[in-house]
Every structure is written in structure tokens, then in C-alpha cells.
KOLRO-576375 format. One line per 2 residues: number of its first residue (from 1); for each residue x, y, z of C-alpha. Coordinates in nm, 2 decimals. Example, Ala and Ser with C-alpha at 12.3 -4.5 7.8 and 13.67 -1.06 7.14 Angstrom:
BEGIN
1> 1.23,-0.45,0.78  1.37,-0.11,0.71
// end
This chain:
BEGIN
1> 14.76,-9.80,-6.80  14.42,-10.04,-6.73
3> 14.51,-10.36,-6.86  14.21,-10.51,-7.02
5> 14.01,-10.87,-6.88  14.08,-10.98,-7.24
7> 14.43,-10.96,-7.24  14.46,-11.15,-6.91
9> 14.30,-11.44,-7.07  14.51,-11.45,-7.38
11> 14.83,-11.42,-7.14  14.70,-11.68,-6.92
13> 14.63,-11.89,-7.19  14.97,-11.80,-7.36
15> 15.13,-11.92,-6.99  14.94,-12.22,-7.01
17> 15.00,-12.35,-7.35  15.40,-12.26,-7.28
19> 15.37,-12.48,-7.00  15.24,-12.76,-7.08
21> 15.35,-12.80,-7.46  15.72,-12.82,-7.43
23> 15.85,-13.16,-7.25  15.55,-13.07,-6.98
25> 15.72,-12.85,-6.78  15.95,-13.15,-6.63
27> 16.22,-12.97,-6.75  16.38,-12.73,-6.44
29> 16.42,-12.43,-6.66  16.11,-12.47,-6.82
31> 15.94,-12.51,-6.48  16.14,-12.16,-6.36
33> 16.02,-11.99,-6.68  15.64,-12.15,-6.59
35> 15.66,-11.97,-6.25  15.83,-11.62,-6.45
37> 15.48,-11.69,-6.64  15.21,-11.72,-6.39
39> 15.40,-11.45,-6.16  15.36,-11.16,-6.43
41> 15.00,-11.27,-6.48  14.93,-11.20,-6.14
43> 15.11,-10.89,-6.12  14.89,-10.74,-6.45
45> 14.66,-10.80,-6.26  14.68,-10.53,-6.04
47> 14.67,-10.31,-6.37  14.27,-10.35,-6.36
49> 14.11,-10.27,-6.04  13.77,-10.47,-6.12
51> 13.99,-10.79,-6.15  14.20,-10.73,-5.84
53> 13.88,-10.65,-5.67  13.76,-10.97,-5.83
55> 14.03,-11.14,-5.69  14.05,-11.02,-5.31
57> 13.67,-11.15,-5.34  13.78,-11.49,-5.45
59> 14.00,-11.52,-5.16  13.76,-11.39,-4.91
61> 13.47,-11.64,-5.03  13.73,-11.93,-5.00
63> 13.97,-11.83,-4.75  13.96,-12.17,-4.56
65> 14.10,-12.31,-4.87  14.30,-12.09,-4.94
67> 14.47,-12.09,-4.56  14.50,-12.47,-4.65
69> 14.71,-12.38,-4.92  14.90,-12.17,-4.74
71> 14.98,-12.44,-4.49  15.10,-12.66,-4.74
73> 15.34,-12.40,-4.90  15.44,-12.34,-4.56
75> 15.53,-12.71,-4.52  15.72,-12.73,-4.86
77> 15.93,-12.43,-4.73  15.97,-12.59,-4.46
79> 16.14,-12.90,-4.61  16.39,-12.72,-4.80
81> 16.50,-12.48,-4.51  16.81,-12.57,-4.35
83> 16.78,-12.69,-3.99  17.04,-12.78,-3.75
85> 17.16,-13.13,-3.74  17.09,-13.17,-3.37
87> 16.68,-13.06,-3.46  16.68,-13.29,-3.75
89> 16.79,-13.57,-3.52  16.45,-13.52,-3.30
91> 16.17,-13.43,-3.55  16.31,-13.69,-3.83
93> 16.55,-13.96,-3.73  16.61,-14.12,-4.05
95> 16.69,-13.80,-4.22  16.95,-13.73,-3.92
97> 17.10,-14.12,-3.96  17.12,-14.08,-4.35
99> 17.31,-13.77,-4.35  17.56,-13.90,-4.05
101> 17.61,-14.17,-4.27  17.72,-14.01,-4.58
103> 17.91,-13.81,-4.34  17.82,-13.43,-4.47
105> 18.07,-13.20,-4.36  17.77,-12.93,-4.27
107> 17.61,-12.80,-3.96  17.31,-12.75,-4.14
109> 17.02,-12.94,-4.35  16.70,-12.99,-4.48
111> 16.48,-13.23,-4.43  16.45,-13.28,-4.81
113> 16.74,-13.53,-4.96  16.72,-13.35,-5.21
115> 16.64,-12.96,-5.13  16.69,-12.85,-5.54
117> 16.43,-13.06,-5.68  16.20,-12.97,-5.39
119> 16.27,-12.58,-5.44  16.14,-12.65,-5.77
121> 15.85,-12.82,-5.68  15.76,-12.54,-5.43
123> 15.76,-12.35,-5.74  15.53,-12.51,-5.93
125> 15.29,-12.51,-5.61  15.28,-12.13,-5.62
127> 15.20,-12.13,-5.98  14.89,-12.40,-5.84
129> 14.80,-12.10,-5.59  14.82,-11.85,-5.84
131> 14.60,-12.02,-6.07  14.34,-12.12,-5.81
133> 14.34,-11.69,-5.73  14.32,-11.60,-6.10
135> 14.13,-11.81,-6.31  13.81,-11.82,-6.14
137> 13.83,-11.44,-6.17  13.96,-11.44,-6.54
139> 13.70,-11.72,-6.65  13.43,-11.60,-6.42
141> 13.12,-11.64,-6.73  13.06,-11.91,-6.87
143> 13.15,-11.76,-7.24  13.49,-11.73,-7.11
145> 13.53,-12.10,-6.98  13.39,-12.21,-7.29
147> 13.68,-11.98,-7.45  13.91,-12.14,-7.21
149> 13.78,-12.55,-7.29  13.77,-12.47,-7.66
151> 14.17,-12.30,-7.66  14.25,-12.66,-7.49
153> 14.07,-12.89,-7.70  14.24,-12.71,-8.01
155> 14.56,-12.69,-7.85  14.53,-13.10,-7.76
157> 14.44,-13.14,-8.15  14.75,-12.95,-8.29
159> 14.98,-13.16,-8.07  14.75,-13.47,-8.17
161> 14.84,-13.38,-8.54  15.21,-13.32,-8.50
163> 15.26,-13.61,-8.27  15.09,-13.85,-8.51
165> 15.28,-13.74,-8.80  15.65,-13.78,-8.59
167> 15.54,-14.12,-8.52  15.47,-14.19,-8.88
169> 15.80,-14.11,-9.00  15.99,-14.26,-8.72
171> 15.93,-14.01,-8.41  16.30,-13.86,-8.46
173> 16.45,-13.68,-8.11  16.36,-13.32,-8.11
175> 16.47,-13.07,-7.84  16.73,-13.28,-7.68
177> 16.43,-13.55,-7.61  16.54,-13.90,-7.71
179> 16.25,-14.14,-7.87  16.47,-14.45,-7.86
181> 16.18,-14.59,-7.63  15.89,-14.46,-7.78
183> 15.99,-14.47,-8.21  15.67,-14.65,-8.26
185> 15.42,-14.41,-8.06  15.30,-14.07,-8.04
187> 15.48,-13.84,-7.80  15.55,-13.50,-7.98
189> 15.71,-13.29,-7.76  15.64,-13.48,-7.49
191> 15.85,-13.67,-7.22  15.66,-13.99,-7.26
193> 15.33,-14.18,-7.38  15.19,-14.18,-7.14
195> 15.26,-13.83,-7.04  15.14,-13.70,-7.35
197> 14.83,-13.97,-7.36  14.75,-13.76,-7.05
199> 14.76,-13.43,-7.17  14.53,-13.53,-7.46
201> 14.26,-13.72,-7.29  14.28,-13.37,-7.05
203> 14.19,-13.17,-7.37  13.93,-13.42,-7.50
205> 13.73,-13.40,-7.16  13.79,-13.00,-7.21
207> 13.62,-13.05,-7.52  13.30,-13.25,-7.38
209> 13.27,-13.04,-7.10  13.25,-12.76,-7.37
211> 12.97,-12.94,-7.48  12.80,-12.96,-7.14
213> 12.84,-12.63,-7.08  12.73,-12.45,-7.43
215> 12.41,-12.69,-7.35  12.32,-12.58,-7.00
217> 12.35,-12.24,-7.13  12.18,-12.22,-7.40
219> 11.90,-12.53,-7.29  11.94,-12.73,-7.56
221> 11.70,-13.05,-7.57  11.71,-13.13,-7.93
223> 12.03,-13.08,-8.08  12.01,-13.16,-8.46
225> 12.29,-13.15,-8.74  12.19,-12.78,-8.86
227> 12.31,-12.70,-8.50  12.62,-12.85,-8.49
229> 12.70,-12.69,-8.81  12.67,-12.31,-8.67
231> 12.82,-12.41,-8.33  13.18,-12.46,-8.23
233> 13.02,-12.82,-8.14  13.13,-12.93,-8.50
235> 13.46,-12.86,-8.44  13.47,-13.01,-8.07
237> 13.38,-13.32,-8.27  13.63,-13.33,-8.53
239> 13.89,-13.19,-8.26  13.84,-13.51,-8.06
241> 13.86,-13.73,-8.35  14.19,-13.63,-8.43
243> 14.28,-13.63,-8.02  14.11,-13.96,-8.00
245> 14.36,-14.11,-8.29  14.68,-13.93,-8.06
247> 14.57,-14.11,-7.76  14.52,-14.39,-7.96
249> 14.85,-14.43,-8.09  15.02,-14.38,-7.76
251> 14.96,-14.74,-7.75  14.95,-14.67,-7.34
253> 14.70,-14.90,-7.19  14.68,-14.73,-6.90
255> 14.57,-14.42,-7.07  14.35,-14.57,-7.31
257> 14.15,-14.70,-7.05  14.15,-14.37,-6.88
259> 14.02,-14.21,-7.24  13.75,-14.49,-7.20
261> 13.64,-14.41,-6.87  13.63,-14.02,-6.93
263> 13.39,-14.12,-7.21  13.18,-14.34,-7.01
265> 13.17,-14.10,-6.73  13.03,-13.79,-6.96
267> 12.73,-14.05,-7.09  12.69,-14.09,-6.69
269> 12.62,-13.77,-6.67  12.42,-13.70,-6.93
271> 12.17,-13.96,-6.85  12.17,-13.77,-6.49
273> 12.13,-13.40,-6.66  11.88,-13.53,-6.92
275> 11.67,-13.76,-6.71  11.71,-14.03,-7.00
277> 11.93,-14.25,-7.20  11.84,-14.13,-7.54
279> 11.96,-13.71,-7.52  12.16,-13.52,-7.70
281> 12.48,-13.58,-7.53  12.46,-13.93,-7.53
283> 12.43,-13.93,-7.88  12.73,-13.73,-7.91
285> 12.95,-13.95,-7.67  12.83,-14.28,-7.83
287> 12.91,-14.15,-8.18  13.26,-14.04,-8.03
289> 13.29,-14.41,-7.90  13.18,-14.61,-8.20
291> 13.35,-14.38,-8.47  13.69,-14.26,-8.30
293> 13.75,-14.61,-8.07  13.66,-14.88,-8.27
295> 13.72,-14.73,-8.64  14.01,-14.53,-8.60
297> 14.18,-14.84,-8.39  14.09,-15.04,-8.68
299> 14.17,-14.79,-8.96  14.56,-14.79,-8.75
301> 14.55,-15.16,-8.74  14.32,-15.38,-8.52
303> 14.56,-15.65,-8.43  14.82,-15.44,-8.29
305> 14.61,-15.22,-8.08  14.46,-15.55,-7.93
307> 14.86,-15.69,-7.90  14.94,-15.37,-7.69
309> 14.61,-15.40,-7.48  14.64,-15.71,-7.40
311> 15.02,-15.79,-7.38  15.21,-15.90,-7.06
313> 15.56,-15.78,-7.07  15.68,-15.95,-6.79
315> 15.98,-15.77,-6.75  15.88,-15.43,-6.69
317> 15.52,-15.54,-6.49  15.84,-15.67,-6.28
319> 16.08,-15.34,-6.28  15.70,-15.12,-6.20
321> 15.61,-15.36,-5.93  15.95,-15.37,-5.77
323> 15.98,-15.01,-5.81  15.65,-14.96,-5.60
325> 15.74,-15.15,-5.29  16.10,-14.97,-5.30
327> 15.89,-14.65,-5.27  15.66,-14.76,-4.97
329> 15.92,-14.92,-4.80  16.08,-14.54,-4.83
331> 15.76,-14.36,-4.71  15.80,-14.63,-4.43
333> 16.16,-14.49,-4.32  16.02,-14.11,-4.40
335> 15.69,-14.13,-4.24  15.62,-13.82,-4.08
337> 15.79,-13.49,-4.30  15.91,-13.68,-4.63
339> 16.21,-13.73,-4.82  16.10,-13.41,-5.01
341> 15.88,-13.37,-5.29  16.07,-13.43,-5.61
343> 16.37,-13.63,-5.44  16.26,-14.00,-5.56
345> 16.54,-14.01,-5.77  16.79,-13.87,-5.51
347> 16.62,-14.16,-5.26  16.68,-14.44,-5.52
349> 17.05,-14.36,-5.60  17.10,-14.39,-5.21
351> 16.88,-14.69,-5.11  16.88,-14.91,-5.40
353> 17.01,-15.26,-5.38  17.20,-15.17,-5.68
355> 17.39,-15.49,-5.68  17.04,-15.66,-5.74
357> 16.94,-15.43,-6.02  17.03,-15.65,-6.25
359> 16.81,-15.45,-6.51  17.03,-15.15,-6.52
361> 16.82,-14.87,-6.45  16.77,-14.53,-6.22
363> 16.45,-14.42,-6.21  16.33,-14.07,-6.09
365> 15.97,-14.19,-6.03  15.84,-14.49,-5.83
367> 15.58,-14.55,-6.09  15.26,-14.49,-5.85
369> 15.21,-14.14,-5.76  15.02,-14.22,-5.44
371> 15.30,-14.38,-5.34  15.59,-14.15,-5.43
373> 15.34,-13.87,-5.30  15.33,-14.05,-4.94
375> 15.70,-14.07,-4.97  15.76,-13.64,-5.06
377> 15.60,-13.57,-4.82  15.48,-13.80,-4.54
379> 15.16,-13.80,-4.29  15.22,-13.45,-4.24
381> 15.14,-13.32,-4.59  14.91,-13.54,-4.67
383> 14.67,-13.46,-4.39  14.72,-13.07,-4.52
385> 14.63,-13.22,-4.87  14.35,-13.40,-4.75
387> 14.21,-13.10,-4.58  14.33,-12.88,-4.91
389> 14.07,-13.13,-5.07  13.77,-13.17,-4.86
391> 13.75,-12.72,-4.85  13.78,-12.74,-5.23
393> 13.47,-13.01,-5.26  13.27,-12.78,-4.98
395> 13.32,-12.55,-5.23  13.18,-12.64,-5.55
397> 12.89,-12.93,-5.27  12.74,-12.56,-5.23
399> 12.40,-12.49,-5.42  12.45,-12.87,-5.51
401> 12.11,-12.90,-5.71  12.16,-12.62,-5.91
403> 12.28,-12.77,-6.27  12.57,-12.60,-6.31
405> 12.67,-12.71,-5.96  12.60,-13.08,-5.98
407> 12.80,-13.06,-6.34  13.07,-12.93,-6.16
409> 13.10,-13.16,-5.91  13.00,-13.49,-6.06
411> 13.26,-13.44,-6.38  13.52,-13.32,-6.09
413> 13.48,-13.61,-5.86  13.48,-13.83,-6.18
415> 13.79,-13.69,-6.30  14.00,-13.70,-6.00
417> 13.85,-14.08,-5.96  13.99,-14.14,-6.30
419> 14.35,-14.02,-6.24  14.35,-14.17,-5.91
421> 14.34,-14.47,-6.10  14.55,-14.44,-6.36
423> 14.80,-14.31,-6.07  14.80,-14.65,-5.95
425> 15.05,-14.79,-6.20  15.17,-14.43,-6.38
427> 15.36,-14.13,-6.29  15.20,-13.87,-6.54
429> 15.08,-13.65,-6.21  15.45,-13.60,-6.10
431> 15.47,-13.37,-6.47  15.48,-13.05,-6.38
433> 15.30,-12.95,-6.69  15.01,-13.17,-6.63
435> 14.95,-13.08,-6.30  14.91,-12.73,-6.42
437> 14.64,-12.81,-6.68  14.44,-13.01,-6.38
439> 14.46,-12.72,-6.20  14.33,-12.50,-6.46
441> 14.03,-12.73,-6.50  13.99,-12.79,-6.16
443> 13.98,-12.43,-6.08  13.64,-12.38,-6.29
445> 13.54,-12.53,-5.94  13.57,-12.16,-5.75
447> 13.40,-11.94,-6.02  13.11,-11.83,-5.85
449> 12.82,-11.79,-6.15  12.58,-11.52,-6.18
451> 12.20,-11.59,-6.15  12.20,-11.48,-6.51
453> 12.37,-11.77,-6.69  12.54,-11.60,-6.94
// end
């Protein structure tokens, strides 16, 4: 039985939408059922040669980075496989003088502290690799990536809705998720603000993008209201509204500001693909800024979003601070291979000056995903990483001043700027989920277009 191109997509989206809606994946058997997901989409896959044809071509066009990735499983295996005491006392001292003082009664360990939360992590990098193989092959017109940007804007404006509406009657726990910390802000199904202020301002830069796509395609230069009206462009717009009031109401500086910068980033663009200030984009963004930023922050009251922005709690600016030099001065005694990638929380039950936490607290993330990154998994897998990166930006640098090209890579490298610095003092990149839905959009970065732009 051929299984049709069509029903790949809506499996893949299906996957997806699993994934990231419930808790983001940070849940273990979520993330197990995640992998169950993308594993059987890659397996239909061989159901219909011209995809699996389709797909040994996208390997061969970008084998280096795919190698790259294989390294970099390879090294997250590697972690987790157990090693004899007497090797781990060479190649990674600390790890060797850690388990000698906790006095394991086993021959045998892995260089990860924590080998169960790194096993799952492995996991979800497979499910990365998968991804980066299928979509490019799945979503290789660009009808079928705007099918892909439009699915996530509407799925970011039906958790918008929901969100918004627990947070209005007093954001009550739902699937064993306690809101004790979060009754007045939006968080749906989500683990956090500012995990879920994430996930939306991912699905409201799927939406422009949308719009930057559906333009280069069909060379629009004078967009006017009639347009809108008989496009999906309407609905992008009303979809971010409603995905501008859920970030909104996260109350999350961090990713308020991020929402911000997306914005501003799109009108760079557009003043780069237009050759002027004054285009139809612009107009677009700036309406999005004026209407959904400053009226709908208004309409939800003025004076507290202003309270939240510009607040100082002491207090836990303290807790995140502290929290970040715990977790370089870890990377520091893990240097080379890592204490594993996902073992943070494992590392601060162990090392912790608990009898100066006078706050009370474990924490599974070190609040700076650099940082706890460096820590996973030490010089060693961040030079694969760094290597992982500089093939997939060789990548989508070729044809560079063709305009699907440069939109590729400018909104990319924008992006990634953006979370790089919301990473700074956040943790939302550690979320499975999240990491899922970057890849997925930063996968649109291997589709290799047709001279004919439909």
C-alpha cells in the first residue's frame, strides 16, 4: 500500500501538535510517546518511494551536516554508556571522584550523573534528526510550508484562546499541572509562562513568515484590503491578535520583549525585501504593533502590564543569579564530556550548599540555557554543536541573493539571535516540546526550492 505525501503531512503535523501542546513534552512519557511519534512517521515513509527517494536526496545534498549530527548522537550515547571506573578516572576525573565519594557499589558508569534523564534527551535528539530528514522532503513547495506556518499559527491561537480563558477564571490545575505560581497568567497546558509565552511568539513569527512567503510567491507590491479578505492573510492577522493577547498575559518580561524583537526583526526585513520603509509588510507589522501591543495591553489593564515590565523582585533576580554561577562553576568541574544533558537537577541535589539555601528550593534548570548547555555537555559537545551550526548556515548562505534564500537566512539568524537572548536569563530551550517546534521551523532551512516558485 503507497502511502500518500498528504497523509505524511497531516501525521507530521498530528506528531507535532501532540508534542508540543501537552506540558511541552517535558514530561518523560510524553517525550517517549514524542519519539513513538516521529519514529512511525519516518517508517511511512518508506511506504512511498518518491518520498524515500526524496529523502536519501536530502541526506546526500547535506551529508556534512548530517555526519555532524551523527557525531553528536554518537557523543550523547556515549555519555550514557557504562564505562569502567578505572576509564572514567582518566578521561573525566571529577566524574571518577564524585562517584568514589558517594561510594557506588558498581564496577561500571556513565559519564552522565544522571544516565535516565540523558537517555531521554538522546531521545528527543533523534526526533531532531528525524525532523531535519523529513520535513524538508514533506514541505518541499512552498504551498506546503505555508500549510505547515498556517497549521502553527492556528494551533498557537487555539491555545491562546484556552489559556486566556483559564486565567480569567482563576487558571485551576489541569493534568496533574499545579498553577499555584502562575493563577494570575496564561499558561494552558503549559509547564510555565514563560514556556508557553515561547511557544506562542514561535507560532506568531510562523504566521508572519506566512506572510513573507505567500508574498514572494505570488509578488505582491500593493496589497490592499480586498486582498486580505480572499487570502488566509486575514486570518494570520486576527490569529496573531488573539496570540499577541496570550503572550501578553503571560506577564513574562522576558518573553514580551522577545515578542517585541520578532516584530521588529520582520519590519527589518521587509524594508531589506522591499527596498523601502513604506511596503506592504511594514504596514502589516506596524498595524500588529500599534493595535495588538499597545491596545490590547491597555484593553487588559495599562498599569499592571507596566508593574510587571518594570518590577524588580529582588528575591528571585537573586535565586536566578545564584542559580547561574552554581551552573558555571559545574561546567567548570565538568569541562570536557559534561555532567550529562538533562542531569542539572541530579547536579544540584549533589552540589548544592543546601545549608545556605535558605529559600527552600531544587531546581532542575540553572536558569540560562547557555550555561546549563555548557554544563550537559562540556567543550566536547559544544564544538560538535558549533560545527552542527556553521554546516546548517552553509546550507541555507547558498544562492544567498536569491529572495527566498536571503528570507531564509536573515529571519533564521534573527530568530536564533532572539532566543539566544532570551536564553540568557530563561530555560524555555531545555522543553523538549519547544525545541521540537524550532526544529520544525528551522528545518524550512534544507528544502531545496524549485526554479519554479510554486
Amino acid at each position: 500500500m503507497i502511502i500518500s505525501k498528504n497523509f505524511l503531512q497531516n501525521l507530521f503535523l498530528l506528531i507535532l501538535a501532540i508534542s508540543v501542546s501537552f506540558n511541552a513534552s517535558i514530561n518523560p512519557l510524553m517525550t517517549q510517546v514524542s519519539s513513538i511519534g516521529f519514529i512511525l512517521v519516518f517508517l511511512f515513509c518508506f511506504k512511498n518511494n518518491q518520498v524515500l527517494e526524496m529523502i536519501k536526496e536530502n541526506y546526500e545534498r547535506n551529508k556534512i551536516f548530517f555526519i555532524f549530527f551523527f557525531i553528536y548522537i554518537s557523543f550523547l550515547i556515549l555519555q550514557i554508556t557504562p564505562l569502567p571506573l578505572n576509564l572514567i578516572k582518566i578521561i573525566a576525573p571529577n566524574n571518577y571522584d564524585l562517584y568514589t565519594s558517594i561510594r557506588i557499589d558498581k564496577q561500571l558508569w556513565s559519564l552522565s550523573v544522571d544516565p535516565s534523564s540523558s537517555y531521554i534527551s538522546m531521545l528527543n535528539c533523534i526526533n531532531f534528526f528525524i525532523i531535519f530528514l523529513t520535513f524538508p522532503v514533506l514541505f518541499s513547495r512552498s504551498k506546503y510550508l505555508m500549510k505547515f506556518l498556517f497549521f502553527l499559527c492556528v494551533l498557537g491561537f487555539c491555545h491562546a484562546i484556552f489559556a486566556t480563558y483559564w486565567m480569567l477564571i482563576g487558571n485551576p490545575s489541569n493534568f496533574l499541572i499545579e498553577k499555584i505560581h502562575y493563577l494570575r497568567a496564561s499558561t494552558g497546558l503549559f509547564v510555565n509562562r514563560s514556556v508557553f509565552g515561547t511557544f506562542l511568539f514561535l507560532c506568531a513569527y510562523s504566521g508572519l513568515f506566512y506572510i513573507v512567503i505567500f508574498f514572494q510567491k505570488n509578488q505582491i507590491s500593493n496589497f490592499t484590503f480586498p486582498h486580505q479578505i480572499k487570502s488566509k492573510i486575514l486570518f494570520i492577522r486576527i490569529f496573531i491578535i488573539f496570540l499577541s493577547i496570550g503572550i501578553l498575559t503571560t506577564w513574562s518580561r522576558v518573553v514580551n520583549f522577545s515578542y517585541i524583537l520578532i516584530l521588529l526583526s520582520f519590519l527589518f526585513y521587509s524594508r531589506i525585501s522591499f527596498n523601502k520603509f513604506v511596503n506592504p509588510l511594514s504596514i502589516i507589522i506596524i498595524l500588529i504593533l500599534i493595535f495588538d501591543v499597545l491596545v490590547m495591553a491597555i484593553f487588559f489593564g495599562n498599569a499592571r502590564l507596566v508593574e510587571r515590565l518594570v518590577e524588580t523582585p529582588i528575591l528571585k533576580d537573586f535565586i536566578r543569579l545564584n542559580l547561574i554561577s552554581f551552573g558555571f562553576e559545574q561546567f567548570k568541574n565538568f569541562w570536557l564530556f559534561g555532567y550529562g544533558n538533562g542531569a542539572f537537577g541530579q547536579i544540584f541535589k549533589i552540589f548544592y550548599p543546601f545549608q545556605d539555601n535558605s529559600f527552600n528550593y531544587l531546581a532542575e534548570h540553572a536558569h540560562n540555557d547557555g550555561i546549563e548547555l555548557l554544563g550537559e555537555i562540556g567543550i566536547l559537545g559544544c564544538s560538535i554543536l558549533l560545527l552542527l551550526f556553521i554546516s546548517y548556515f552553509k546550507i541555507i548562505l547558498k544562492n544567498i541573493h536569491q529572495s527566498r534564500q536571503l528570507a531564509r537566512f536573515t529571519l533564521f539568524s534573527l530568530l536564533l539571535i532572539i532566543l539566544f537572548i532570551q536564553s540568557l536569563v530563561d530555560f524555555s530551550l531545555h522543553a523538549p516540546g519547544i525545541l521540537i517546534l524550532i526544529t520544525s521551523i528551522l528545518s524550512i532551512g534544507l528544502v531545496k526550492f524549485k526554479k519554479n516558485i510554486n
